[in-house]
N, C-alpha and C positions, 0 to 999 in steps of 0.2 A: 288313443286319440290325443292330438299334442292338447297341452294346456291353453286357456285359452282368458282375456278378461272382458267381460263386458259390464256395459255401463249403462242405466236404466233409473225411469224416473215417472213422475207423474206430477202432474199440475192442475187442480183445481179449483175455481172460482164459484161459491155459491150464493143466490140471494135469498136468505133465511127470511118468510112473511111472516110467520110463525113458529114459535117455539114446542122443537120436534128432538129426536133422537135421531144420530145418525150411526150408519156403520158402514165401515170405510175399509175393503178388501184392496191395497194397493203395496202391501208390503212384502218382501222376500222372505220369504220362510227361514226358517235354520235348517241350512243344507248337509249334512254331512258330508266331509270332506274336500268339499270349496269353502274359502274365506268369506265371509258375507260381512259389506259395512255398509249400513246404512243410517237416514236420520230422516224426522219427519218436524217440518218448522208450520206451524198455525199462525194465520194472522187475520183477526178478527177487528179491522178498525180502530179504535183507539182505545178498547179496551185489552186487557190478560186475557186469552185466547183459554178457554177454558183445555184444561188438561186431558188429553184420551186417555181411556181405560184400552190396553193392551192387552186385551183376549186371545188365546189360543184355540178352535175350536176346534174340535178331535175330529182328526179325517179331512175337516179342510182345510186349516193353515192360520192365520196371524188376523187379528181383526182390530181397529180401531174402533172403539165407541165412546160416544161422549153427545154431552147436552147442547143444545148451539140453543142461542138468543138470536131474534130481528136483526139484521145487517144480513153484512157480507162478510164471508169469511175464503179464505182462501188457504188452502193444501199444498204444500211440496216438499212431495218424498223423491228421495234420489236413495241409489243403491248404486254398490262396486263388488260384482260376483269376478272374483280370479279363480279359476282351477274348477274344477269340474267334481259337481257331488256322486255319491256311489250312485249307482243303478237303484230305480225305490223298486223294493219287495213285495211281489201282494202276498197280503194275509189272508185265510183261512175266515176272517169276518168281510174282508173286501169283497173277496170271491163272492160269497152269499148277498152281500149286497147292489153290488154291483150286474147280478143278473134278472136283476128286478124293472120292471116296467115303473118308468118315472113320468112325472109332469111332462114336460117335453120329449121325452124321450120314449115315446109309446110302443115298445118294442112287440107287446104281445099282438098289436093290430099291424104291424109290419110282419107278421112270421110268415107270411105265405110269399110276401115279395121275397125276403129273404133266402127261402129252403129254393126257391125257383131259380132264383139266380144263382145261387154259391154251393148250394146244398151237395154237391161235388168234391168240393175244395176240402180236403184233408188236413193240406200241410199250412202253417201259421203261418208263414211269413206271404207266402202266396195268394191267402186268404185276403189278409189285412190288405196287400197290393190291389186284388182284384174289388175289395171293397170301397179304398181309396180313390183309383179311378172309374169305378164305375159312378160314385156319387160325383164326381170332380166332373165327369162328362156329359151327365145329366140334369144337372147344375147349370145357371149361369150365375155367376158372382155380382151383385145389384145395391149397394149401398140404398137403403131408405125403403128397400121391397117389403120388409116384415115387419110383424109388431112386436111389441113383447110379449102376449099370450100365445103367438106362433108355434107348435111344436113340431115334429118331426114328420109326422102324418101331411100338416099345412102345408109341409116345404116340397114332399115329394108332387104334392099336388100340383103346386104354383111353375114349379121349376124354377124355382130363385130363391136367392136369400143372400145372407153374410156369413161371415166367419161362425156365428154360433149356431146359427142354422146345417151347415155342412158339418158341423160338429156333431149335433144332435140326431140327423141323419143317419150318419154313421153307428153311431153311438147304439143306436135302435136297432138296425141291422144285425151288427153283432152280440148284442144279446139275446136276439130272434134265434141266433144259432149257436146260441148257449156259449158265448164267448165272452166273460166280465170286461165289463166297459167306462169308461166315466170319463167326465168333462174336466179337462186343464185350464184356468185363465194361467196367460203369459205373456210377458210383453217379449217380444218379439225382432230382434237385429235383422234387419233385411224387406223390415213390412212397409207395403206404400202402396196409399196414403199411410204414414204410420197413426196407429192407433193400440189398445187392449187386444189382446188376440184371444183366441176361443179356439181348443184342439180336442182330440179324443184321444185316450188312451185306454190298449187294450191289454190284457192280461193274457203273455203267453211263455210257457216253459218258467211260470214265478215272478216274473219279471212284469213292468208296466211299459207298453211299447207305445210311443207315442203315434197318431195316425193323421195327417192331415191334409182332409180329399182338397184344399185349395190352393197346396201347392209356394204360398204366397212368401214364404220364409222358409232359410232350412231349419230343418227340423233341430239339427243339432246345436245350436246356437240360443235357444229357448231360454226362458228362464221364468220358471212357475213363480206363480201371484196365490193361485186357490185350487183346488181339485174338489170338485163335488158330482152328484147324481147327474147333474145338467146346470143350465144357466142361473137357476132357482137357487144354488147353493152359490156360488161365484159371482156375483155381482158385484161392481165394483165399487157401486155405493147404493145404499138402500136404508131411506127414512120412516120413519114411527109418525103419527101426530103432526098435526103443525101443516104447516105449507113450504114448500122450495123449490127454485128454478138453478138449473144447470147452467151460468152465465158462461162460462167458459172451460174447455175439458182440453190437455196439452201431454201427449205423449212420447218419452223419448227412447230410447232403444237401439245403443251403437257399440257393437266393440272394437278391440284393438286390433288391427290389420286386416284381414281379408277376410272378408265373408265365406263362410262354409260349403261347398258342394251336398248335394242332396238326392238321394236314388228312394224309389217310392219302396221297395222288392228289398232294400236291405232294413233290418229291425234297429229299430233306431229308442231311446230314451230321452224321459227332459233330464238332461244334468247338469 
């Protein structure tokens, strides 16, 4: 796969009522193998923007934490991914984890939808396609239809959702059929409306293959923010104490020359 660079960023504006803890999932992991530059500027009014604490959290990736005071504060992280990271590995703890019934992701009360529809499906790459488009078609894509406590169960109900909902979806499915599974945030070259994107990725032949029933981005163009259980691990900001309003949220996600083609049937990775 040629080389490729993209450019990626995030912008946010928040009004602090209360003095809370925040934690801020917007950063590029360290990729092996692609160059990763990135920088995050704070600006907190007329005061020294207090300093983040740069957390690594095992399993899911790079975290900002830090104390915020009353005001407004505002975030902007940009990143520059050139060249393309290895294939990620699953491990022998992923595996075990990853085929576990989660908060959103309720796979053991989806097993009967699951065995009924796929329970056939042998081969992986076939699998993950027929599970792709079956959620993508049973689906309608509805910006504002879910809430946050929504899980996988509520969506198949509703027939709608967003990005993390078709994520979650999936996600359930194929751990119903004993397939390791877990949620990607990424931001996203080719997304519109652009915004944070939500994928699933599943474990086959060792490998994490990315799966994404909404079609909405190619696949290969990606570029991971967080990986966890479901949405509950990936959020891309999440406060302690205090009070805060989301004043403004600004996502960017473009790379250099031409957008990627995209086949659902071929096994694909975020790199």
């Amino acid at each position: 796969m040629a080389e490729i660079t993209r450019h990626v960023g995030s912008h946010l504006v928040l009004d602090v009522h209360q003095p809370l803890t925040a934690v801020l999932k917007l950063a590029v992991p360290d990729l092996p193998g692609a160059d990763v530059s990135d920088g995050l500027v704070i600006t907190a009014g007329d005061d020294d923007p207090p300093p983040p604490d740069e957390v690594d959290i095992p399993g899911e990736g790079p975290a900002y934490v830090l104390s915020l005071r009353p005001g407004r504060v505002v975030f902007d992280y940009t990143a520059r991914v050139t060249g393309r990271a290895k294939e990620p590995v699953v491990t022998e703890a992923e595996r075990i984890v990853y085929l576990r019934p989660s908060r959103y992701a309720e796979s053991d009360r989806l097993a009967p939808v699951a065995r009924a529809e796929f329970g056939g499906l042998t081969d992986p790459a076939e699998l993950l396609a027929a599970v792709s488009s079956w959620v993508g078609t049973r689906l309608s894509y509805v910006p504002g239809s879910s809430g946050p406590t929504d899980g996988a169960v509520d969506t198949l109900l509703a027939r709608q959702g967003v990005c993390r909902d078709y994520a979650h979806l999936v996600i359930a499915l194929l751990r119903a059929l004993d397939v390791p599974a877990r949620l990607a945030a990424v931001y996203a070259p080719g997304l519109n409306p652009m915004d944070f994107h939500a994928v699933a990725e599943a474990a086959v032949d060792g490998r994490w293959r990315v799966v994404d029933a909404t079609t909405l981005a190619p696949r290969s163009a990606l570029v991971r923010i967080a990986t966890g259980r479901d949405a509950s691990d990936t959020a891309f900001l999440s406060t302690y104490g205090g009070a805060v309003s989301l004043a403004e949220m600004r996502v960017t996600a473009v790379i250099d020359g031409q957008l990627p083609g995209d086949d659902v049937t071929h096994l694909t990775s975020i790199t």
